[in-house]
C-alpha positions, 0 to 999 in steps of 0.5 A: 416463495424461493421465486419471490427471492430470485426477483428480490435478489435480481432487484438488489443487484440492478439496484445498485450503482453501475460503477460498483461491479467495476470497483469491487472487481478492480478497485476494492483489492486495494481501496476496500469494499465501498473505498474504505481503505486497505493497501490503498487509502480511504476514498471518502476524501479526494485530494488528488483530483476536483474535476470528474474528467480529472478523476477519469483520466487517473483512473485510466493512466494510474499514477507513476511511481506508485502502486495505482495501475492503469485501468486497461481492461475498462471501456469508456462506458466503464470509466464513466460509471466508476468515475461516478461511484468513486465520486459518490464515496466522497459523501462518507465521512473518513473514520476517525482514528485512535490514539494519539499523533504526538505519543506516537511520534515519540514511539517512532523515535524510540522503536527506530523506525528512522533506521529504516524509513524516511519521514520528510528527508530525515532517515534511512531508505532501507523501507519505504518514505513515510512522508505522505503514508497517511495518504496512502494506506488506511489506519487498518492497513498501517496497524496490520503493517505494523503487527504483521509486516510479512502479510502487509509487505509492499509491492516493489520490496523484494526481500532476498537471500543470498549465498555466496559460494565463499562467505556469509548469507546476506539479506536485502531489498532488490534493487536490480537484477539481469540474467547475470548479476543482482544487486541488494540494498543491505542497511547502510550498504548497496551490495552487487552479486554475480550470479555464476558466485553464489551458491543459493539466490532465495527469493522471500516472496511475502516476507518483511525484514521489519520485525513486528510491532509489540508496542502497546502503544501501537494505536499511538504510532499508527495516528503518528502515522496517519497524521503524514500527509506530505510535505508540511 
């Protein structure tokens, strides 16, 4: 009996597509198990790329600006077999998403969020632009963002503290930063630090300036949110 699993096992794991070892290792941290979202967007829907080779190329050069890495440890074999377990992810159908766009875009306004966020050239660029989100982040993704911020924080906002030798602790995003100086983003303000006169210089790894979300209108917002898919 115990051989009999063995082979059944063995049997379930050749079963399955050749890209799935690759996307499950590399892919799913950030597009989930079988492409259904997380920090990165569902992949049932391709929107980027209609061409297998189009697909391919994006997988191996990543996209600029974004939190897409390129797939530098992947042979050609490798590519080829994610490109088509990626591609058949498009035969499942995105899930649907609860609350409603319009309520959630006046709970936006209400909560702020502009005093932080830009939505197609409208707000602040304290956090991160809004204006495609909705094709970049799953619902599920979105909500936890929303509920717990310090857990969804992105990648590329590092949250700072610093301490003057003379004056008050300040907050911001890191900007830049050399072997001598450091410059924060504070609401409104850029603000540049010598090193040689500060105090303290703590770095809040995991940590959102964005306080969490108690709205019982949260499902509202997060289809406000899935409803920006770039400029319209």
């Amino acid at each position: 009996m115990r051989g009999l699993l063995v082979v059944c096992a063995a049997a379930s794991l050749f079963a399955q597509p050749p890209g799935k070892r690759p996307f499950d290792a590399q892919c799913a941290p950030c597009h989930g198990i079988g492409g259904a979202g997380g920090r990165g967007p569902n992949l049932s829907t391709l929107r980027r790329v209609n061409t297998d080779d189009a697909l391919t190329e994006l997988i191996r050069d990543g996209i600029p600006g974004t939190e897409m890495p390129k797939g530098w440890m992947l042979s050609e074999n490798e590519l080829r077999d994610l490109t088509a377990y990626v591609r058949s992810l498009g035969t499942v159908a995105p899930g649907s998403v609860p609350g409603d766009a319009a309520r959630g875009r006046q709970a936006y306004g209400r909560a702020g969020c502009a005093n932080c966020h830009i939505v197609r050239g409208e707000g602040q660029a304290y956090g991160p632009e809004l204006t495609a989100i909705g094709r970049r982040r799953s619902a599920a993704y979105l909500r936890e963002a929303l509920e717990k911020p310090d857990a969804a924080a992105p990648e590329g906002f590092l949250l700072v503290r610093a301490v003057p030798k003379t004056g008050k602790p300040v907050e911001g995003i890191r900007l830049n930063e050399d072997s001598f100086t450091i410059q924060l983003l504070d609401p409104g303000r850029i603000l540049s630090f010598r090193k040689a006169d500060l105090a303290k210089l703590d770095k809040l790894t995991g940590q959102s300036p964005m306080p969490p979300y108690r709205g019982a209108d949260v499902d509202d917002l997060v289809a406000y949110l899935m409803s920006l898919r770039g400029a319209q």
